[in-house]
C-alpha positions as CSV (number, residue, x, y, z in Angstrom):
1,X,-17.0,7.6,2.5
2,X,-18.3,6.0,-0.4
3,X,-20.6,8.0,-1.7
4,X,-18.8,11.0,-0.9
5,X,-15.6,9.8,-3.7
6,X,-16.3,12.4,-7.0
7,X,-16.8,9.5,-9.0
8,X,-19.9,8.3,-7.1
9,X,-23.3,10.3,-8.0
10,X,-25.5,10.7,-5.7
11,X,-28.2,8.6,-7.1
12,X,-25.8,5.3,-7.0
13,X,-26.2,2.8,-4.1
14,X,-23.5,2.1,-1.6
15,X,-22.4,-1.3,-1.2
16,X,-24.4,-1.6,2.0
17,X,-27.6,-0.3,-0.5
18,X,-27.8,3.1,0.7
19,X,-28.0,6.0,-1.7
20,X,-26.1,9.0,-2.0
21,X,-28.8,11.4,-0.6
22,X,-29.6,9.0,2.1
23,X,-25.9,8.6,2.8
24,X,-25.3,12.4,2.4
25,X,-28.2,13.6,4.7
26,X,-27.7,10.8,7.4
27,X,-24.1,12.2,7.6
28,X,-25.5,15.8,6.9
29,X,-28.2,15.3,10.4
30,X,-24.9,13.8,12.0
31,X,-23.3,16.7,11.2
32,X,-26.0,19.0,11.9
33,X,-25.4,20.8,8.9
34,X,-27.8,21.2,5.8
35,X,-25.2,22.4,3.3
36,X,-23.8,18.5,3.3
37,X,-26.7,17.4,1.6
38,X,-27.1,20.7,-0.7
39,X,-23.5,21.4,-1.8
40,X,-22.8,17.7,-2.0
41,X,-18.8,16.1,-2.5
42,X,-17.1,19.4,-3.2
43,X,-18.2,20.8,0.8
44,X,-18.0,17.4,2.3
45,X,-14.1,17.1,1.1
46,X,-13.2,21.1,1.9
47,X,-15.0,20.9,5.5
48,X,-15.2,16.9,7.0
49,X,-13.3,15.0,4.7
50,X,-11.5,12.9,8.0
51,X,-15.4,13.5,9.6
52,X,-16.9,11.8,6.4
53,X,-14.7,9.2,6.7
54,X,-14.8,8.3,10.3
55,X,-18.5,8.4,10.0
56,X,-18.9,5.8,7.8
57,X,-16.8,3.8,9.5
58,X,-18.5,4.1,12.6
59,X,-22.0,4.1,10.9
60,X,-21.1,0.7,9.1
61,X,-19.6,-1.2,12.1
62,X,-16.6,-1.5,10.4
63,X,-14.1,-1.3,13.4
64,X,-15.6,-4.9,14.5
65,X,-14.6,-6.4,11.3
66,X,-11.2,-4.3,10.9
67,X,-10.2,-5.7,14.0
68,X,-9.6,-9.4,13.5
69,X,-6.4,-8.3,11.5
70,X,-5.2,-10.0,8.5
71,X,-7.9,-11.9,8.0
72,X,-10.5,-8.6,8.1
73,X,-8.8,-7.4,4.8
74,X,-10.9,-9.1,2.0
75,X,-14.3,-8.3,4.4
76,X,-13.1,-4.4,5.1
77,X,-12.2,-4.5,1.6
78,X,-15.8,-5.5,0.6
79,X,-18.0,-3.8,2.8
80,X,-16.7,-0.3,1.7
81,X,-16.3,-1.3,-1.9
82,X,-18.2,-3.6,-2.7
83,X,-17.2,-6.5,-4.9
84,X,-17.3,-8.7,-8.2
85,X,-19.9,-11.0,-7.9
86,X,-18.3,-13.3,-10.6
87,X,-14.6,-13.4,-8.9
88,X,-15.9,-12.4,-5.1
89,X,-13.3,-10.0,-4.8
90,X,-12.8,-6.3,-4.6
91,X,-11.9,-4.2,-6.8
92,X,-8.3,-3.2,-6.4
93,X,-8.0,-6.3,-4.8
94,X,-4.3,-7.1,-5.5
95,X,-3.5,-3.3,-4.8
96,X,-5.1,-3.6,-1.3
97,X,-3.4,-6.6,-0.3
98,X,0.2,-5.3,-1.5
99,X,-1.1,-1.8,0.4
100,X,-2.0,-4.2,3.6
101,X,1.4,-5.4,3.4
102,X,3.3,-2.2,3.5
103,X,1.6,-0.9,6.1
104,X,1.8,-4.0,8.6
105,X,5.6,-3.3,7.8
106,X,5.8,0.1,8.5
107,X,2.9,0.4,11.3
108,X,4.2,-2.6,14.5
């Protein structure tokens, strides 16, 4: 989950423009526990690191994108990252894509 990376602060927006408290405490009430929001990224990865993730997954809608396939990769790659707004990639991009590639090999 985005904001739940150690190299996001709290008070930094999301590339959907939520911030990290609002992010926190909507997973937090998900959750229904208070230490999410209070303890912050060091709880989050030691209790519901897969839960965090999922969440924001699910919370973003990004299944419905993920699931056009190839295609999806650029828009998944986007909506969790955000992008460049000069190139109107992601960043990472070229790592994704050779990451993408990999695991179409691997996973049939």
């Amino acid at each position: 989950m985005y904001t739940f990376l150690s190299n996001n602060p709290l008070l930094y927006s999301d590339p959907s423009g939520h911030t990290g408290i609002e992010n926190y405490q909507r997973f937090a009430d998900y959750m229904n526990d208070p230490r999410i929001v209070e303890e912050g990224y060091a709880y989050v990865m030691e209790n519901y690191s897969w839960m965090a993730a999922g969440f924001y997954w699910n919370d973003r809608k990004i299944n419905a994108i993920a699931d056009r396939g190839k295609s999806a990769i650029l828009d998944v790659s986007k909506k969790v990252n955000g992008y460049n707004k000069k190139t109107g990639l992601p960043n990472g991009w070229e790592e994704r894509q050779k990451a993408y590639i990999l695991a179409r090999k691997i996973i049939k």
